[in-house]
C-alpha positions in Angstrom: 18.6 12.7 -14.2 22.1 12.0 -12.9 21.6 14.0 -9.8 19.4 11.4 -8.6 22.5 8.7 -8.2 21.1 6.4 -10.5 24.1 5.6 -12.0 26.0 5.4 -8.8 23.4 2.8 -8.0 23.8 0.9 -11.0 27.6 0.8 -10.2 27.1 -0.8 -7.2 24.8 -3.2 -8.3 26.7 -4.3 -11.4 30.0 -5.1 -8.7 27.4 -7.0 -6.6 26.5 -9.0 -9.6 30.1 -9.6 -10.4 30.8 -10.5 -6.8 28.0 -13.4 -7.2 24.9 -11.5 -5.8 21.7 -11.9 -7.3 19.8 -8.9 -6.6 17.9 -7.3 -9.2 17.4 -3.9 -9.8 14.9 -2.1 -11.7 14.9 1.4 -12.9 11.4 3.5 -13.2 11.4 6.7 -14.9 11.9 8.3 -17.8 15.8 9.2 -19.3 15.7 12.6 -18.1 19.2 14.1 -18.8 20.8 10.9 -19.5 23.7 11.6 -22.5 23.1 9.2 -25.4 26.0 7.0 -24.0 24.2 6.5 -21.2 20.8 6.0 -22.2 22.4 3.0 -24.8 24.0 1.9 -22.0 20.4 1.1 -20.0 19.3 -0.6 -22.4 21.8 -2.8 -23.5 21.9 -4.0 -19.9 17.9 -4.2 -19.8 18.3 -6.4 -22.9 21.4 -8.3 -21.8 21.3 -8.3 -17.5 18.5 -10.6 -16.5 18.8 -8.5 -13.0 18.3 -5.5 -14.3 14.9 -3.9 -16.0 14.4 -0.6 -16.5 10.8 0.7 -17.5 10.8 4.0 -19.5 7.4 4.9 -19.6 4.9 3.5 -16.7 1.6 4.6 -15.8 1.4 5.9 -11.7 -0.5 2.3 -11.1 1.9 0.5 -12.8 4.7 2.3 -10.9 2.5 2.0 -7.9 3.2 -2.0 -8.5 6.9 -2.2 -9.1 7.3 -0.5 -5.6 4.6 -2.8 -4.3 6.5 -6.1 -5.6 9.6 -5.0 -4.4 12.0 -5.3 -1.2 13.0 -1.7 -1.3 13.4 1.4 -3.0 16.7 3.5 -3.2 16.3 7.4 -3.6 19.6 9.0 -3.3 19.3 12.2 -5.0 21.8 14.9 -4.4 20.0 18.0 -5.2 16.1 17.1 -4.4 13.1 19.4 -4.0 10.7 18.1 -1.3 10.7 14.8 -2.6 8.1 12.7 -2.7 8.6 9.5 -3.8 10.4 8.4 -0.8 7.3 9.1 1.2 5.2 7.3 -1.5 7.3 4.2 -1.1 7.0 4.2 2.7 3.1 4.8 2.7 3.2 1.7 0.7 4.9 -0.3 3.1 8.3 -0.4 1.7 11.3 0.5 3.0 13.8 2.9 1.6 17.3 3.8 0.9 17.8 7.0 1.6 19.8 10.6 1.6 19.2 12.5 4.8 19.3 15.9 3.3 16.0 15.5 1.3 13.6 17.6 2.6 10.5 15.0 3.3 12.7 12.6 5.3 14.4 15.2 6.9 10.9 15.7 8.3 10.1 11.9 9.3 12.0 9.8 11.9 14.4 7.0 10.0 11.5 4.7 10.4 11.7 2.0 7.6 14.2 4.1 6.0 18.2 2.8 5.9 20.0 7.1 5.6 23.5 6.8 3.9 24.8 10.0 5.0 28.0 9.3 2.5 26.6 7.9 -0.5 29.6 5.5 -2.0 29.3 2.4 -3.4 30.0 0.6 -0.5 27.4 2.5 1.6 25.1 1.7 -0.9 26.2 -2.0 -0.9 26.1 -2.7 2.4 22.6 -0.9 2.6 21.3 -3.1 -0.5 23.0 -6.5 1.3 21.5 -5.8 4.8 18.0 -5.5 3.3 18.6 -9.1 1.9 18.8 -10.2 5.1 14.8 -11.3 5.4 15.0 -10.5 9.6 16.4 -6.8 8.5 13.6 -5.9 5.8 10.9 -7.1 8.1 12.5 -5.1 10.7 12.2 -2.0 8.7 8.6 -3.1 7.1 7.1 -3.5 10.8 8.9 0.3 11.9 6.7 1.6 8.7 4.0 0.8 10.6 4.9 2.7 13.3 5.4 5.7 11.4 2.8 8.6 11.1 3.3 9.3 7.6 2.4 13.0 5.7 -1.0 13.3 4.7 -1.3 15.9 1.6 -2.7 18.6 4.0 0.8 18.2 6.1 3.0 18.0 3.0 1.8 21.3 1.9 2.0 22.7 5.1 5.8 21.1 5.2 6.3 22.0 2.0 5.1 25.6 2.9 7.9 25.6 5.4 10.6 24.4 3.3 9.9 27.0 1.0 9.8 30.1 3.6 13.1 28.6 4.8 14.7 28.3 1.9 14.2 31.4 0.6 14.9 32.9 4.2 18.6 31.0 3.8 19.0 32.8 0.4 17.8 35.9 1.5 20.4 35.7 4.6 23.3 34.7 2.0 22.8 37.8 0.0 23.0 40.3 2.8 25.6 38.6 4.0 27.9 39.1 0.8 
């Protein structure tokens, strides 16, 4: 969905590339609102761009495994509802890149977690190139297991919250106009 900054990722990757970086980068996840364009776009490169993959259609194990064989994950989402998967990727021992305005890491200490308050493709560059740097990922991997991570009862009762205070916000904007 292109509120999840996939294709702001993909940019900065594909200038990394072209700068003589190689990191790869693999998409998980269905197209989701993707235009055609797009969509032929992914797949040209998964067929072309030996750094790039992008799987369509995985099972929760099998995405379970691409986050467990990789350095990091990247959510950077612009409009997010609790969002989970960040937390999944931590409780899995992997550090992520991050917005600060989703609600589950607004919740958590920036343990294991790189927050690019301005998302940009140089923020996101320098956050992908400081994670290649094997002292800095095992920095962030070792603050992961410092971190007291959500169990389900405390996401619901977090989610619970963000709920009440969301629709408190709303309700609070409309007496106000």
């Amino acid at each position: 969905e292109p509120r999840k900054g996939h294709l702001q990722v993909l940019r900065a990757f594909e200038s990394l590339w072209k700068q003589g970086h190689h990191i790869p980068l693999v998409f998980v996840g269905r197209k989701g609102w993707l235009n055609d364009s797009e969509v032929a776009r992914l797949e040209r490169l998964n067929s072309e761009e030996p750094l790039f993959r992008w799987h369509s259609n995985l099972r929760d194990p099998q995405v379970r495994d691409c986050i467990r064989e990789s350095r990091a994950t990247i959510y950077l989402s612009r409009h997010e509802g609790f969002g989970l998967p960040p937390v999944e990727s931590l409780a899995l021992g992997k550090p992520v890149i991050v917005t600060p305005h989703i609600p589950s890491m607004a919740m958590l200490p920036t343990c294991g977690q790189i927050r690019l308050d301005e998302v940009t493709t140089q923020s996101i560059q320098s956050a992908v190139l400081s994670l290649t740097d094997n002292r800095i990922a095992q920095e962030k991997t070792e603050e992961i297991r410092n971190l007291q991570l959500m169990t389900w009862d405390s996401v619901s009762q977090a989610y619970a919250r963000w709920i009440d205070d969301t629709l408190a916000s709303r309700k609070a904007c409309k007496q106000a106009a």
